[in-house]
N, C-alpha and C positions, 0 to 999 in steps of 0.2 A: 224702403227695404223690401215690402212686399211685392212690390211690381218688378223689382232685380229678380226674388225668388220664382217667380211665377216666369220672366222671360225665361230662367235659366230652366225650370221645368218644361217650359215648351221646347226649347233646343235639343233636351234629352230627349223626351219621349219622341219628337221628330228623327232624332237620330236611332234611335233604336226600331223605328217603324221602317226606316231607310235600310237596315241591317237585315230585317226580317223580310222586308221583298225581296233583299237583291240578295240573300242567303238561303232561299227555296232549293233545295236538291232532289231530283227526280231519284224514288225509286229504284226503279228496276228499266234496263232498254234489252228488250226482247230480240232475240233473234230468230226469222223463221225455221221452226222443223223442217229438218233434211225430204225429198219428195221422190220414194222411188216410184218406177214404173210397177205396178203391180200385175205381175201374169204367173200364171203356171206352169210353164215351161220358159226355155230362152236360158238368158243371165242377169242372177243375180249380182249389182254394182253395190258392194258395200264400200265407202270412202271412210277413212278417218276425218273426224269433223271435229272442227275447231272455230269457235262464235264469235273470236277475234284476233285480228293480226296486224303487227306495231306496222306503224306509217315507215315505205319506206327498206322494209328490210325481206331479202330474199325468203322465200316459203316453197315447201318442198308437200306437194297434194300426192297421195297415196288411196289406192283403190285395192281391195281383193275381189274377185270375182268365182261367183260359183255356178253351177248347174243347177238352176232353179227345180231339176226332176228329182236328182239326185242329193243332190247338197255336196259334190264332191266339186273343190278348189280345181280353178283353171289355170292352167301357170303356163300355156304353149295355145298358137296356133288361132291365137285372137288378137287383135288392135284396140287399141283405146284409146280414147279422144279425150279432151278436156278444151271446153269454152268457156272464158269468162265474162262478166260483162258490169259496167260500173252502175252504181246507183241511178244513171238517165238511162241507162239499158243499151248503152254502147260497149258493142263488141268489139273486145280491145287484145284477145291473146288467145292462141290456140296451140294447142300443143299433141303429140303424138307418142304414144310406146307401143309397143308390140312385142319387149322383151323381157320378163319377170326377173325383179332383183330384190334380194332376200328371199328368193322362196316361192314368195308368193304376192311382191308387192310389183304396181304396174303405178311408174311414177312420174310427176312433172315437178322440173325444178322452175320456178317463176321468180326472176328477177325481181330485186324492192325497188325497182322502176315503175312497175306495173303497178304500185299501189303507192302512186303518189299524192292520190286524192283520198278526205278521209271521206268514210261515210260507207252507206250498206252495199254488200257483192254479190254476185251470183256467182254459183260455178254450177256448167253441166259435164258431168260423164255419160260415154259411152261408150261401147264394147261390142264388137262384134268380131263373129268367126263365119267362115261358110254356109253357113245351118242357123246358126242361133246369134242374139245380139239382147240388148236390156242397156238399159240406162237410168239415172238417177241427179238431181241435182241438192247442191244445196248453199245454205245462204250465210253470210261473216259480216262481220263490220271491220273496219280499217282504223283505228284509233291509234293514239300516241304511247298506251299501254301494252297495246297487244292481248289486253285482257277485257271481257264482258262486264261493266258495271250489273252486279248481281245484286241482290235483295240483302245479303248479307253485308257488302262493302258498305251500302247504301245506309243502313243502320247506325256501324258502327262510324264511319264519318261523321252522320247528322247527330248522332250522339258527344262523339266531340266536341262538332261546332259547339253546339247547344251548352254543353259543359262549359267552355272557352265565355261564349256569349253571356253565361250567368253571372261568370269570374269579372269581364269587362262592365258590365252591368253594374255589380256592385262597385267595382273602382270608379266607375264615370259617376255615381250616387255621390261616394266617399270626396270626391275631386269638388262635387257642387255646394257641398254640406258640411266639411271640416273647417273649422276655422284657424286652426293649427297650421304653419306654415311646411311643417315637417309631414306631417298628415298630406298635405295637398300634396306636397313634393312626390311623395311615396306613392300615391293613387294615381298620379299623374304618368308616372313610369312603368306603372304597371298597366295602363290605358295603352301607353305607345307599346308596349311587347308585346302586349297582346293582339294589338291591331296589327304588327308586323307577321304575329304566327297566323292569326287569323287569314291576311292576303295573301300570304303565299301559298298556306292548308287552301283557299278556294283555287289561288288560280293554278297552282298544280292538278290540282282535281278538275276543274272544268278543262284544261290544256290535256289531260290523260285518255277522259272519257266522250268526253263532247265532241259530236261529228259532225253538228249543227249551231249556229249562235256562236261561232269562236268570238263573238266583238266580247262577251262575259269573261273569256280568260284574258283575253286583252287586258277591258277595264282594269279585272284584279292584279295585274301584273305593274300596271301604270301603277296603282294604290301600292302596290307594295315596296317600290322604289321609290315613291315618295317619303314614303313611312322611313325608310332605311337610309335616304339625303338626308331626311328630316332629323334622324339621331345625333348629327355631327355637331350643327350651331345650338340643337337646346344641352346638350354636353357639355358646350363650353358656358350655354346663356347658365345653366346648375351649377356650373362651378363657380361662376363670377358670382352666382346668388348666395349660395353656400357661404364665401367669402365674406359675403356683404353683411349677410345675418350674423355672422361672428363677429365681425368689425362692430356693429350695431347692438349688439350683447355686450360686448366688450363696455363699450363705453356710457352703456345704459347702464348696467351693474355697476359701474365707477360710481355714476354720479349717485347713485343710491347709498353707496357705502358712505358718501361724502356727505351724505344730510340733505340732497336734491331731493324735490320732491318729483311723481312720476312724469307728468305734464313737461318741464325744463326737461327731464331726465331725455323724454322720448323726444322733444327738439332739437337739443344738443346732438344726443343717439344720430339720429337722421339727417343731418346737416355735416357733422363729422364721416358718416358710413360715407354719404354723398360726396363729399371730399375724396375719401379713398379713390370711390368710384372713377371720379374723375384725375386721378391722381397727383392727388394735395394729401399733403399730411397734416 
């Protein structure tokens, strides 16, 4: 009995060491600060800046431009460029206006063609007029969110898992250590949901923000449809068990009431259940 408890101790804690490497969630992914040209006269390139943008789906880059002497908006009589270039530093799109819309904005629509790979961007502007010119660039990631994993996502996911991980934790204890068959049943079910919410909470999140390592959303996605095949046959193996233990009750309790002692009670019990099973009455 104690070498059952001790392999089944090692299984756990192997499995919870397994959870704990391959459940690591980075922080924070940086994106580098916007880089203008710094002068005292010329133009000022301010863009609207956004530190990520979903795989895939058209993005619309906007520029205002000012009189670096002055500070007064340039809305006439200047062109502006836009270069992009993907994470190996291939220049893959350029675009041109020279004519202010809203007011004041000088704009590039860029197909979600152009961002069909994920991972970190560059874009440069520039602006020039007869006389004067300036320029600025700056840098995005291409993920499946369209959103910067920040310091605060980052928390509060790890803080979920972690919640989740404490909850499965003690069910996978409860599953090794109950000797109650309703106990085990119970602990067991709440192992498989959890492990369900648990592969999908990662591989949504690594598929969201990961612009690197996609084989991690992979794996998780593989686990998570295993998990969810996996619900259909122990479904029906619970209900045939369920069955069986009341079949097994049924006819244990008989034999008790009849003056059997426990011993016959639980052979009879088990040879009769077994019967059902195979179905004999």
């Amino acid at each position: 009995m104690g070498n059952i408890l001790n392999s089944k101790k090692k299984v756990m804690y192997g499995f919870i060491f397994l959870i704990l490497l391959i459940g690591i969630i980075p922080l924070i992914s940086a994106v580098k600060p916007s880089a203008p040209i710094q002068t005292t006269t010329g133009l000022s390139i301010q863009p609207t800046e956004k530190s990520a943008i979903r795989q895939g789906i058209d993005h619309e880059f906007e520029v205002h431009v000012f009189n670096v002497s002055n500070g007064k908006p340039i809305t006439s009589g200047i062109t502006c460029y836009l270069h992009l270039y993907n994470s190996t530093g291939q220049h893959f799109y350029e675009g041109v206006d020279a004519t202010a819309s809203h007011t004041f904005d000088y704009s590039f629509n860029v197909l979600g063609g152009n961002f069909s790979s994920l991972g970190g961007y560059q874009a440069k502007f520039q602006c020039n007029s007869t006389t004067l010119g300036g320029g600025t660039e700056i840098y995005f990631i291409v993920n499946n969110f369209g959103e910067e994993l920040s310091t605060a996502h980052s928390i509060k996911f790890n803080s979920a898992m972690f919640f989740m991980l404490i909850l499965f934790l003690c069910a996978l204890f409860g599953l090794f250590t109950i000797d109650g068959y309703i106990g085990k049943f119970v602990c067991y079910w709440v192992v498989h949901l959890l492990f369900i919410v648990g592969t999908f909470s990662m591989w949504q999140f690594n598929w969201g923000y990961t612009t690197v390592y996609l084989g991690m959303a992979l794996m998780w996605k593989i686990m998570f449809y295993i998990s969810i095949i996996a619900v259909f046959p122990m479904m029906l193996i619970s209900l045939f068990w369920v069955i069986y233990i009341h079949v097994f009750n049924e006819h244990f309790e008989k034999i008790i009431r009849n003056g059997g002692n426990t011993e016959d009670a639980f052979r009879v019990a088990n040879r009769k259940s077994r019967g059902w099973w195979n179905g004999k009455k």
